[in-house]
C-alpha positions as CSV (number, residue, x, y, z in Angstrom):
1,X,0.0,0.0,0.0
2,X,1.2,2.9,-0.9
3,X,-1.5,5.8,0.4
4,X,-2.5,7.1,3.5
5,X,-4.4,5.5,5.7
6,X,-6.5,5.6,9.0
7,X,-8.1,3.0,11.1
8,X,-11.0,2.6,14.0
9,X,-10.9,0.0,16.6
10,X,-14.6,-1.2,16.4
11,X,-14.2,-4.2,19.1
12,X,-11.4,-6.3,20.8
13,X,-10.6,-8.0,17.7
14,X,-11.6,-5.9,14.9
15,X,-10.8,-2.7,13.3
16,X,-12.3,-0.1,10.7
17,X,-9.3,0.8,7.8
18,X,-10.0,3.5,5.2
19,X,-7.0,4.3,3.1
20,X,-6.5,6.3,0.6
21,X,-4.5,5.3,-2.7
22,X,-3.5,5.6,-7.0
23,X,-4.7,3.2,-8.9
24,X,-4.2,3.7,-12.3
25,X,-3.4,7.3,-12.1
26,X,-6.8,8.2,-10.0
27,X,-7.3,8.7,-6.6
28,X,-9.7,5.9,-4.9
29,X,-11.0,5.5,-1.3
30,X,-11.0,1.7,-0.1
31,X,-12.9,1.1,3.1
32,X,-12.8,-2.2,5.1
33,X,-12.8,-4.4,8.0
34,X,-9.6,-6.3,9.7
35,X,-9.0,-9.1,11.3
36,X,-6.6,-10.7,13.7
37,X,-5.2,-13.7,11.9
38,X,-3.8,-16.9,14.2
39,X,-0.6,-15.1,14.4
40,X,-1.6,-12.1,15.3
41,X,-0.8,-10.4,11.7
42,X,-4.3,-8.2,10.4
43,X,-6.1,-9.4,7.2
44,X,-9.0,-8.1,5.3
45,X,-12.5,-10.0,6.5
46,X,-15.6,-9.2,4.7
47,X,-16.8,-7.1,1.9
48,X,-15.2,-3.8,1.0
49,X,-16.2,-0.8,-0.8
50,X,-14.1,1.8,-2.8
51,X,-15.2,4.5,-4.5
52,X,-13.3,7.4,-6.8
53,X,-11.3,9.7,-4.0
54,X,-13.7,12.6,-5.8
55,X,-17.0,11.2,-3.7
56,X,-15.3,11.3,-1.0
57,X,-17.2,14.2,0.8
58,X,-20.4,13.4,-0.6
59,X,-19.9,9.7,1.2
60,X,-19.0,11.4,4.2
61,X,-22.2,13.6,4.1
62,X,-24.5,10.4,3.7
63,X,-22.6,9.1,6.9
64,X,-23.1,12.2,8.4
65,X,-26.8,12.3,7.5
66,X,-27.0,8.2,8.9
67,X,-25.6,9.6,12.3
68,X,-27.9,12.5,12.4
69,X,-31.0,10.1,12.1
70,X,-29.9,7.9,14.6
71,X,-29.5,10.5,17.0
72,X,-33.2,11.6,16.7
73,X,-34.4,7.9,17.2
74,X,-32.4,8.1,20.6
């Protein structure tokens, strides 16, 4: 990997990676969940998404927007 990169523990175990990297001369965000493999070393689990780097605030809004809904079912 060559990007940049940022992660979230979610539990004991697992973690949240979102990193940021070229592929093919464009700029796409990958986003997706790790997991501890018998020796200890982190591995992708699950499905991923990625997306053109150029969504990037428009997926961060629909998060945003998620969050926002949850907290007026609370």
């Amino acid at each position: 990997m060559s990007g940049t990169f940022s992660e979230k523990q979610l539990n004991a175990r697992e973690r949240l990676r979102c990193e940021r990297d070229t592929r093919e001369g464009k700029s796409v965000v990958r986003i997706f969940r790790l997991k501890p493999t018998a020796t200890g070393t982190l591995r992708p689990a699950g499905p991923q998404i990625e997306f053109a780097a150029k969504h990037l605030a428009g997926v961060i809004a629909m998060l945003h927007g998620l969050q926002e809904s949850e907290a007026g079912n609370e």
